[in-house]
TILUM-466847 format. One record per residue (C-alpha): residue number from 0; residue in one letter; x, y, z. Coordinates in pm, whole numbers. Example, Ala and Ser with C-alpha at 12.3 -4.5 7.8 and 13.67 -1.06 7.14 Angstrom:
2
(0,"A",(1230,-450,780))
(1,"S",(1367,-106,714))
END
This chain:
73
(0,"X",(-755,50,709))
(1,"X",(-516,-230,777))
(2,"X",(-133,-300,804))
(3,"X",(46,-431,496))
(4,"X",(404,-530,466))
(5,"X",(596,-552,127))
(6,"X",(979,-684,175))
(7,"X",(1129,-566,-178))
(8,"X",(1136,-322,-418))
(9,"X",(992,-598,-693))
(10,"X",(719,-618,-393))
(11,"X",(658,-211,-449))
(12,"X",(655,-273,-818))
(13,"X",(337,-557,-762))
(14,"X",(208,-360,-517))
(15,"X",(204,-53,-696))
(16,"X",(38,-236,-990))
(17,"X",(-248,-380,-793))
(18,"X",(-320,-78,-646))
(19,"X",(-380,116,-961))
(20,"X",(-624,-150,-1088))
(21,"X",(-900,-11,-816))
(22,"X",(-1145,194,-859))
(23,"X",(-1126,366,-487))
(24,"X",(-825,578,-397))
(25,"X",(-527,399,-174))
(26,"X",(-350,575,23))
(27,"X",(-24,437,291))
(28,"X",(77,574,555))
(29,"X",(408,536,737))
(30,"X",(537,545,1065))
(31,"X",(651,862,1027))
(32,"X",(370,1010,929))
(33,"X",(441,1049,491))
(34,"X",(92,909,331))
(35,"X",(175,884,-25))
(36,"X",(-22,742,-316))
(37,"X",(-6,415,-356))
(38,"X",(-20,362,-718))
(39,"X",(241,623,-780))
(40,"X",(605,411,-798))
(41,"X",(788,716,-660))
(42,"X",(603,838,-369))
(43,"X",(605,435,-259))
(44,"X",(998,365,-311))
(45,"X",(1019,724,-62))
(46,"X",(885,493,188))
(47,"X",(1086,338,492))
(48,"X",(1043,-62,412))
(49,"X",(1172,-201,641))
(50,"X",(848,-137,907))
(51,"X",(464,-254,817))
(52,"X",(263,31,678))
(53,"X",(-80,64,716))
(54,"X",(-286,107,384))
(55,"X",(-590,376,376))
(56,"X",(-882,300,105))
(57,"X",(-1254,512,117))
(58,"X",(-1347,116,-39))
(59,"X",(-1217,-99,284))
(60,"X",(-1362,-429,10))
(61,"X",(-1236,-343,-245))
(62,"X",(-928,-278,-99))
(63,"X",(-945,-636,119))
(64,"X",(-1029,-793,-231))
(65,"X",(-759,-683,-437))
(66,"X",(-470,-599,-176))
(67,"X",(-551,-830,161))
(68,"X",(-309,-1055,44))
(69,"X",(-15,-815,171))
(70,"X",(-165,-782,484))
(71,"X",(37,-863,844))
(72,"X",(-167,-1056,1065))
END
């Protein structure tokens, strides 16, 4: 589990398409409380942006591997 932050909709769109690539499940939660799927366009662009969410994968290197690079440190 760790924070991510993406800053535009072409961000969700990358995001979105890295995410699908793995193997593991990903799922993001918001602030709020909505966890959606995170290779599923919709459920992402349902998301409040504008605040870090924090990513959710059963495969914490897998997901460090292919999606760290979004993360807020």
């Amino acid at each position: 589990m760790f924070t991510i932050k993406l800053n535009s909709q072409q961000d969700v769109h990358q995001f979105v398409r890295e995410a699908s690539s793995m193997k593991a499940p990903v799922r993001i939660s918001a602030l709020n409380n909505t966890v959606v799927n995170a290779s599923s366009v919709l459920g992402m662009l349902t998301l409040d942006l504008s605040n870090p969410i924090v990513l959710n994968c059963d495969d914490e290197a897998e997901a460090r591997a292919v999606l760290g690079h979004w993360e807020v440190r």
